[in-house]
N, C-alpha and C positions, 0 to 999 in steps of 0.2 A: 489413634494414638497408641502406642505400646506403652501400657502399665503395667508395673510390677506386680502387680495383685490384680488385673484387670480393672482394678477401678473404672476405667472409663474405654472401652475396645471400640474406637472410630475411627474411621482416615480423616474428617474433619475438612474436607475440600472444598468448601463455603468459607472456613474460616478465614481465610485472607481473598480469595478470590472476588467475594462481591464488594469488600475492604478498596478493594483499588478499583473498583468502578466509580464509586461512592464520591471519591478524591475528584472526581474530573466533574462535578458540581462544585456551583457557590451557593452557597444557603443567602438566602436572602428571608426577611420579612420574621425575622429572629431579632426580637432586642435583647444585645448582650449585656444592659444591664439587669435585664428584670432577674427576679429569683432561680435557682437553677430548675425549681419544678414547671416556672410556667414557662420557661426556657426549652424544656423536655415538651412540654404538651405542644408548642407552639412548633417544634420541630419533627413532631410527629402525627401531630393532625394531617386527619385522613389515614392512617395505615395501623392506628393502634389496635383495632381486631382483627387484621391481618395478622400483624406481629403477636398477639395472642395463638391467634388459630396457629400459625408454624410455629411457636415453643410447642403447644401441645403436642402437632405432629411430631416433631422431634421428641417428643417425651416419649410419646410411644413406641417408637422408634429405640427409644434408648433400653425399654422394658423388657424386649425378649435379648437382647443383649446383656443387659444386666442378670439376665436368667442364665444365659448360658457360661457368664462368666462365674456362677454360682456352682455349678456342677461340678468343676473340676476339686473343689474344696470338698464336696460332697463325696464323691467319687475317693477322696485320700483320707475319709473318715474314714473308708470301708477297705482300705489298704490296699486299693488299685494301682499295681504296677507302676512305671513311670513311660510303658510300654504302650500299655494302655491309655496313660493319658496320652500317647500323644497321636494313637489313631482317634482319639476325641479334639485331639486339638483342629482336625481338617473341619470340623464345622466352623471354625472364623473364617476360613477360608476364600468364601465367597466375598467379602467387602474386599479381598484384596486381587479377585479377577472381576470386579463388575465391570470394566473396561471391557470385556469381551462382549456383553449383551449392553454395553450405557447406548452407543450410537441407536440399535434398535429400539429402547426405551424411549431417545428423542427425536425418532425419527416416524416409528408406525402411532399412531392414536383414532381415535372418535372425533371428529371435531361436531358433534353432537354432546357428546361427554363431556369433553376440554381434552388438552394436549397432554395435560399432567394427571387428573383424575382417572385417565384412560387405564391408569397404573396404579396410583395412587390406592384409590376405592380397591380394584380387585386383588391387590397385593393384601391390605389391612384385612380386608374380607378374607384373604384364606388363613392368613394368620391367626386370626381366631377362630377358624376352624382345625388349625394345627393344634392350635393351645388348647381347644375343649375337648380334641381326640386324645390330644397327652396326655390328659389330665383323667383316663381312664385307663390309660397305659402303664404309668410313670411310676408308680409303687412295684408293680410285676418286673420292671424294666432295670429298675435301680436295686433291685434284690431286695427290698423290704420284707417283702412277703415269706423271706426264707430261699435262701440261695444267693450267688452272686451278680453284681452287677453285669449285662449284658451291654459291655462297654460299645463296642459295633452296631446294636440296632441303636443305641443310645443317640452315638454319633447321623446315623441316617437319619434318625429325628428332628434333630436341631440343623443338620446343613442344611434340607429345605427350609427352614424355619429362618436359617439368616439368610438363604438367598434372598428372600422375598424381603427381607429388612432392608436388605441391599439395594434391592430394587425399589423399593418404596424409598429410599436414599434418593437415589436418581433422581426421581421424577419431584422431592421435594427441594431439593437443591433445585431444579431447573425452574419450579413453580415460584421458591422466594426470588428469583429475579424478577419476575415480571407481576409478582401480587402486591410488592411495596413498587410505592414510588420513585424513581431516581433516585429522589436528595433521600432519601432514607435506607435503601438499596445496603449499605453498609450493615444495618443492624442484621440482617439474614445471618451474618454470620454469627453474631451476640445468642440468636435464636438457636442453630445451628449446638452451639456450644455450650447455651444454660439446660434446653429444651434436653439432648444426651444426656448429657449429666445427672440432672434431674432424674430420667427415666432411669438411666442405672444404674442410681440409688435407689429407687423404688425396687428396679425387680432383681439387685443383688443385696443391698447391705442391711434394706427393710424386710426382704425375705428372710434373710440367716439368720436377721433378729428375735423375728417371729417365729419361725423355724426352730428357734433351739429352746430348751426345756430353761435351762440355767440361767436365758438371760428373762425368759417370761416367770419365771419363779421370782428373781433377783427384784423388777422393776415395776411385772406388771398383774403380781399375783399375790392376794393375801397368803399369810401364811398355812392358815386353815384351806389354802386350795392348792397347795403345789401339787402338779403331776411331772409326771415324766418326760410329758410330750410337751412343745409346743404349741403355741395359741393356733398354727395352722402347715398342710405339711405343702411339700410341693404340689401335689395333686390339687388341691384346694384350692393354692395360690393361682396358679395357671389355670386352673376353671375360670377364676374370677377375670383375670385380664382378658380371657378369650372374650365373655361376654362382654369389656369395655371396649375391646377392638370392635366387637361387630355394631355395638348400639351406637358409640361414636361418630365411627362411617358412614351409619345410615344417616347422623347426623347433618353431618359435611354433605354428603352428597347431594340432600334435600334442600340446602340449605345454602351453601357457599357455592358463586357462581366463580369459572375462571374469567377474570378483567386482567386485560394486560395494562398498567399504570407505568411500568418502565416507561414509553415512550414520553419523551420532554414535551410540554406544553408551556413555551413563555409568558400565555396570554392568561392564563389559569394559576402558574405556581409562579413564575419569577425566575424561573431557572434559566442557567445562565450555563450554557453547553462551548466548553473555551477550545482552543484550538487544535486538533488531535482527535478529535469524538469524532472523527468521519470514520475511524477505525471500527466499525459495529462489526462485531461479533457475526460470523456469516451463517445461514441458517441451512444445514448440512442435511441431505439424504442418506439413506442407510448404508450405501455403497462406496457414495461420497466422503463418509467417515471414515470409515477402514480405507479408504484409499491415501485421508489426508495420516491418519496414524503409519501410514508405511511411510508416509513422506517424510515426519517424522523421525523417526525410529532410523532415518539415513542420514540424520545430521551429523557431523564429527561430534560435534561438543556433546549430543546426546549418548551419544556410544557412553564416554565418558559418566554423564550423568548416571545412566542406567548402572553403571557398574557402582559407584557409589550408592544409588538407593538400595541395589539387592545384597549386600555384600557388607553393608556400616555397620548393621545391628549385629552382627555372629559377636560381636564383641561381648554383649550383655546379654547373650541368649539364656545362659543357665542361669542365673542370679534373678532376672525379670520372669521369666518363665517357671521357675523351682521353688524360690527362697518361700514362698505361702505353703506352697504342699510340703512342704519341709518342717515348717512353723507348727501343722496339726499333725504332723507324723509325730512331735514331738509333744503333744498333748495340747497347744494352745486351741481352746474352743474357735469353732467358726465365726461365733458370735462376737467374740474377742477380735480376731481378726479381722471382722468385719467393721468394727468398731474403728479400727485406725482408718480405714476410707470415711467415716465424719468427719474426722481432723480436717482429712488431707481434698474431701471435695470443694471445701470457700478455695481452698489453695489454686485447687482446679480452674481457678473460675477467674478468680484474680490472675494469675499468674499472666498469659498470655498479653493481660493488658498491660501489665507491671514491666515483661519483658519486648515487647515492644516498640518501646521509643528507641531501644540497643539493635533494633533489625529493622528500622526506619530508612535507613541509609542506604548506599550506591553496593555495602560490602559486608552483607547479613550473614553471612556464612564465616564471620571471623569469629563471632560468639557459639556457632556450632564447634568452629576447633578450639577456644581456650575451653567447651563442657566438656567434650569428647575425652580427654584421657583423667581428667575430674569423676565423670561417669564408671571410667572403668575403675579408678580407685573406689568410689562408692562399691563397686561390684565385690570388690576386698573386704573391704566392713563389713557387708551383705555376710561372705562368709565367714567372717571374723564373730561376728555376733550369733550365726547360726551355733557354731561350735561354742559358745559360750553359753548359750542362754539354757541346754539343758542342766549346767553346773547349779542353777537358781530354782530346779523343780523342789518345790516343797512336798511333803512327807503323802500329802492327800494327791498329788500330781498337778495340786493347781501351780502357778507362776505368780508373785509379788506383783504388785502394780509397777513397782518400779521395773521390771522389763517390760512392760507394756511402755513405760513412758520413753526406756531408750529406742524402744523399734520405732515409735511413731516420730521420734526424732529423728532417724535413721533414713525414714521414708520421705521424710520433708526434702533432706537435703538429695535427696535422689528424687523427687519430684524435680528439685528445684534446674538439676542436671536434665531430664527428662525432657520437660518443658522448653530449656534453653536454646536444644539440638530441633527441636520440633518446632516451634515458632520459627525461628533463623531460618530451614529448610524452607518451611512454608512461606518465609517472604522472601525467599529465594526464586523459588518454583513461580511465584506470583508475579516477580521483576522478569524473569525470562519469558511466559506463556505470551506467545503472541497472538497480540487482540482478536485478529482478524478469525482465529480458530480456540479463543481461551480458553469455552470450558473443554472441548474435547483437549487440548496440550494441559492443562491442568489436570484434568480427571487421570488422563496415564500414568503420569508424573507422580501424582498423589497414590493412585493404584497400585505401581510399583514400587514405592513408600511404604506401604502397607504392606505389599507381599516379603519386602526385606525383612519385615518384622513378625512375619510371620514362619516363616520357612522353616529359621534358624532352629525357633523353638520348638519346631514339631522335631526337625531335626536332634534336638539336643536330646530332648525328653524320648526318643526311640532309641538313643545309643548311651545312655548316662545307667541302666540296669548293666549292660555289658560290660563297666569301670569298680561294680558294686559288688561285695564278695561277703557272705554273711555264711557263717558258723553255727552249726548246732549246738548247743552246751549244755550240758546238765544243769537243771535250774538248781541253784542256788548254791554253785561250784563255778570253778572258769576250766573245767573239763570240756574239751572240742570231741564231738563224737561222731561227724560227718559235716560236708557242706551241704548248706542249704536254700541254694540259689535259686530254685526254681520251686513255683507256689506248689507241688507237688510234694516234696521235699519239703514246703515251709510248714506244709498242713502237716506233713508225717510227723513232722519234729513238734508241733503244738501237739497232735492227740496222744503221743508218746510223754506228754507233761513237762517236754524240756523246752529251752527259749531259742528260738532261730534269732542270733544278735546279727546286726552287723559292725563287721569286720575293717572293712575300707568301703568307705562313703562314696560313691560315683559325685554326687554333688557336689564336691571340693574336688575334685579331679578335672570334672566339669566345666566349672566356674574357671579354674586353672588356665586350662587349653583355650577356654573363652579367652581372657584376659592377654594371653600371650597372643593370639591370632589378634587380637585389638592393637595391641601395642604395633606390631606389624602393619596393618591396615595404616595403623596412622601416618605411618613413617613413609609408604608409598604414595599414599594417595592426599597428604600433606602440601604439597607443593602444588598437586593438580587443583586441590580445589582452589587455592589462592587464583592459578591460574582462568577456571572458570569465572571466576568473581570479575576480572581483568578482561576478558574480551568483549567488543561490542556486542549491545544484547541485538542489534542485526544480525548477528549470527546464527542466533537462535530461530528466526523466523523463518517460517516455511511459504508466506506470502509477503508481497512487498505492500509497503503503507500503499494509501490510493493517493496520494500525495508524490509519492514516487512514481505511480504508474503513469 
C-alpha cells in the first residue's frame, strides 16, 4: 500500500486474491439464525489456529517494515538531505521486485520441511539475525555516537532486511491458501491485512513512542523521573524483536506441521464446489513460471495495464513521500506524528471493507477514477497546510493541539482517497487474473503496483534538493551573505553563527509538477481505463478454461 506517512508499506496480494476463491463455495452447516458469535465459531471451526498462527506471521512480517518506515522520520530529525532519503528509500524496494525470485520461492523447497517452511523458517531465522547484528550497529550507523548518519550503509542494512520480509511474504501468502480450509480460504486476506498492520504499529508508531523523551515524560513517567531519553532506543528495540523472531520460529517449526485443507471434501465439510472450480490454479515449475510471465507480459491489454500501474502514482509522489519529513523539519515531534497513525490505523482496517461493496461489481475501476483527481486535490491541501501550519509555532516551538487535529483530519480524507484507488485496483487485478495461473498473474500485477509506488518517490526525493535554494543570513537580520546549498556551506554558515534559511522550498515546487503531471495522466489514460473495464476478461487469459479445451 502507499502511505503518506508509511503507516502501512505492503502490496497486500492476499488481500482480494483468496477473496474470490472463497466466493466459489457455499457454506453450508451455518444457522443463520443463531447469534453472530456462534455464527463466527461455526464458521470457522477447524482453522481458528491457523488463522491465529498467519495474523501472527503477518505480524511479524509487518515489524521490520514498520522499523524501516521509522527511519526516514529519524533520519530528518538529524537534517538528512532529501538526497539522501532517497538512496534510503531503495530498501522498500524489494516488496516491489519479489516477482523476480516469487516463481523460485514456489517452486524449489524440502518436502521434508514443507513447501512453505522451506522459506518461511530460514527467511525469520535470518531476520533476527539481521535485527541482533543491527542492534550492535545502529547507534554508530545513525550518527548517535557523534557524527553523521551514514545514510548508504544504513540503506545496505535494511534492503537485505526487507528482502527477506519479502520473501517470507511469498511463502505466507502461498501457505494461507492451503493451511485454511476452502470455505474459510477468504479470511487469509483479513489475516493478511490486520496481521501487517498490527506489526507496523508495533515496530513504527510503538517505537517512536517509546523512542521519544517527550512523549515518555508526558505519559509514561512521574515527574520526579523525567529524562531526556526515552523508555528505549532503537538499538534495544531491534535486539528485542530479533530475539522474538528467532524463539517464535523455533516455535512454528517444532510445532506447526504443513496440512494442505484447501482441497474440498464433501463427505467431511458439506462443501458444495459449483460450476467453474475445474479452473484449479496450475501447479508451475521454476522455468515454467517465467515462461508463463512472458506469456504474459505479450498480452495487448497488459501492455496497457502495465503502463497504468508504473506511471498512476508520479501524481502524488512528493505529498505521500515528503509532507512527514517536512512536518519534523518544521519542529512537529516524531512522537506527535506518530500519533496521527493511531487515528488513522482502525481506519486501515475498516476501510477496505466499508469500500468494498463500491468495487463488487463488473466496473471497479470507476471508484479508482472519481478518487483519482480527489487525491490530487488532497495533494494541494497537503501543501496548503504545510505552508500554514509553521504560522501556528508557539514561542517554545511546540504546535497547539489544534494543528495536530486539522493534520489528522487532513490524513483521514486522504486515507479515504488512498484506499479508494487501492481496493478498486485490487478488485480489478482480481476479476482479470486468470484462474488457471492466478497467483503468478496476480503477484506481477500487484508487483508492479508496488513498484509504481515506489519509483516515483525515490525519484522525487533525489531531485526535489535541486528545486530548493537556501540563503545564508545574519542571524537576527534578513541580510543574505552567500548561498547555502550544499551541507558544506550549511555547516560553514551555522559555525559562523549565521542561520542557512531556506529561500524557495523544492517541496511546493515538487508537489506542483506532481500535480500537473496528474492532471495529465488523467486525461490520457481516462478513456483507456474505462475501456479496460469494457473488454472481455477472455482477453486477459493466457490459458483457455478446460471447458473450452
Amino acid at each position: 500500500m502507499d502511505e503518506p506517512m508509511n503507516v502501512l508499506h505492503c502490496d497486500g496480494p492476499l488481500l482480494v486474491a483468496a477473496s474470490r476463491k472463497s466466493t466459489l463455495v457455499e457454506r453450508r452447516n451455518v444457522d443463520p439464525n443463531a447469534n453472530w458469535f456462534k455464527r463466527t465459531h461455526d464458521t470457522l471451526k477447524g482453522d481458528i489456529s491457523s488463522i491465529l498462527l498467519l495474523l501472527f506471521l503477518y505480524l511479524l512480517q509487518g515489524v521490520p517494515l514498520g522499523l524501516i518506515g521509522a527511519i526516514p522520520l529519524l533520519l530528518s530529525g538529524k537534517h538528512v538531505s532529501y538526497g539522501s532519503q532517497a538512496i534510503f528509500s531503495f530498501a522498500y524496494w524489494p516488496f516491489s521486485l519479489k516477482l523476480l525470485w516469487a516463481p523460485i520461492v514456489d517452486s524449489v523447497f524440502s518436502k521434508r520441511l514443507g513447501r512453505r517452511k522451506s522459506w518461511m523458517v530460514p527467511c525469520q531465522y535470518l531476520i533476527g539475525a539481521f535485527m541482533l547484528y543491527l542492534s550492535y550497529k545502529v547507534n554508530d550507523i545513525m550518527g548517535d555516537n557523534g557524527g553523521s548518519p551514514n545514510v548508504v550503509f544504513l540503506m545496505l542494512i535494511f534492503l537485505p532486511l526487507n528482502f527477506l520480509a519479502a520473501t517470507q511474504d511469498i511463502a505466507v501468502d502461498g501457505w494461507a491458501l492451503t493451511m485454511l480450509s476452502r470455505k474459510n480460504v477468504g479470511y487469509a486476506s483479513t489475516c493478511n491485512a490486520v496481521g501487517q498492520t498490527a506489526g507496523y504499529f508495533l515496530g513504527n508508531i510503538v517505537f517512536l513512542a517509546l523512542e521519544s523523551p517527550t512523549f515518555c515524560n508526558d505519559f509514561l513517567r512521574s515527574k520526579e523521573n523525567y529524562k531526556d531519553t526515552g523508555i528505549i532506543d532503537l538499538a534495544g528495540y531491534v535486539f528485542f524483536w530479533g530475539w522474538v523472531f528467532i524463539v517464535t520460529t523455533t516455535l512454528v517449526l517444532v510445532l506447526k506441521r504443513e496440512v494442505d485443507k484447501s482441497v474440498p471434501s464433501n463427505q467431511n465439510n458439506g462443501e458444495v464446489v459449483p460450476a467453474g472450480e475445474e479452473d484449479e490454479e496450475l501447479e508451475l515449475g521454476v522455468a515454467e513460471s517465467y515462461a508463463v510471465l512472458y506469456k504474459i507480459l505479450k498480452l495487448k491489454s497488459i501492455h496497457y495495464m502495465v503502463a497504468i500501474l508504473l506511471t498512476g502514482k508520479l501524481a502524488f509522489a512528493a505529498s505521500d513521500g515528503m509532507t512527514s519529513l517536512k512536518l519534523i523539519e518544521m519542529g512537529i515531534p516524531k512522537d506527535r506524528l506518530a500519533g496521527i497513525g493511531v487515528f488513522l490505523t482502525p481506519m486501515q482496517i475498516m476501510l477496505p471493507w466499508m469500500i468494498g461493496k463500491w468495487t463488487a461489481g463488473p466496473r471497479p475501476l470507476n471508484v479508482f477514477l472519481l478518487a483519482f483527481p480527489y487525491r490530487i486535490f488532497i495533494g494541494g491541501v497537503f501543501a496548503a497546510l504545510v505552508w500554514w501550519t509553521p504560522h501556528f509555532s508557539l514561542p517554545d516551538g511546540k504546535f497547539e493541539y489544534s494543528v495536530y487535529i486539522v493534520w489528522i483530519t487532513g490524513y483521514i480524507f486522504h486515507q479515504l482517497a488512498t484506499y479508494s484507488m487501492f481496493v478498486s485496483m485490487m478488485a480489478f487485478i482480481a476479476q482479470i487474473s486468470d484462474p488457471r495461473i492466478g497467483g503468478t498473474y496476480m503477484t506481477m500485477l500487484n508487483t508492479l503496483n508496488n513498484l509504481g509506488g515506489n519509483w516515483p518517490v525515490t525519484v522525487v526525493l533525489a531531485v526535489t534538493d535541486w528545486f530548493t535554494y537556501k540563503d545564508c543570513v545574519v542571524k537576527g537580520t534578513k541580510e543574505i551573505l552567500y548561498a547555502c546549498n550544499t551541507k558544506v556551506l550549511a555547516d560553514q554558515c551555522s559555525s559562523g553563527g549565521d542561520v542557512c534559511e531556506v529561500a524557495v522550498d523544492g517541496y511546493f515546487i515538487s508537489v506542483a509538477i506532481c500535480s500537473v503531471i496528474g492532471v495529465i495522466w488523467y486525461k490520457v489514460f481516462y478513456n483507456k481505463i474505462k475501456y479496460l473495464q469494457k473488454i472481455p476478461r477472455s482477453q486477459w487469459r493466457v490459458f483457455p478454461s478446460r471447458s473450452a479445451e
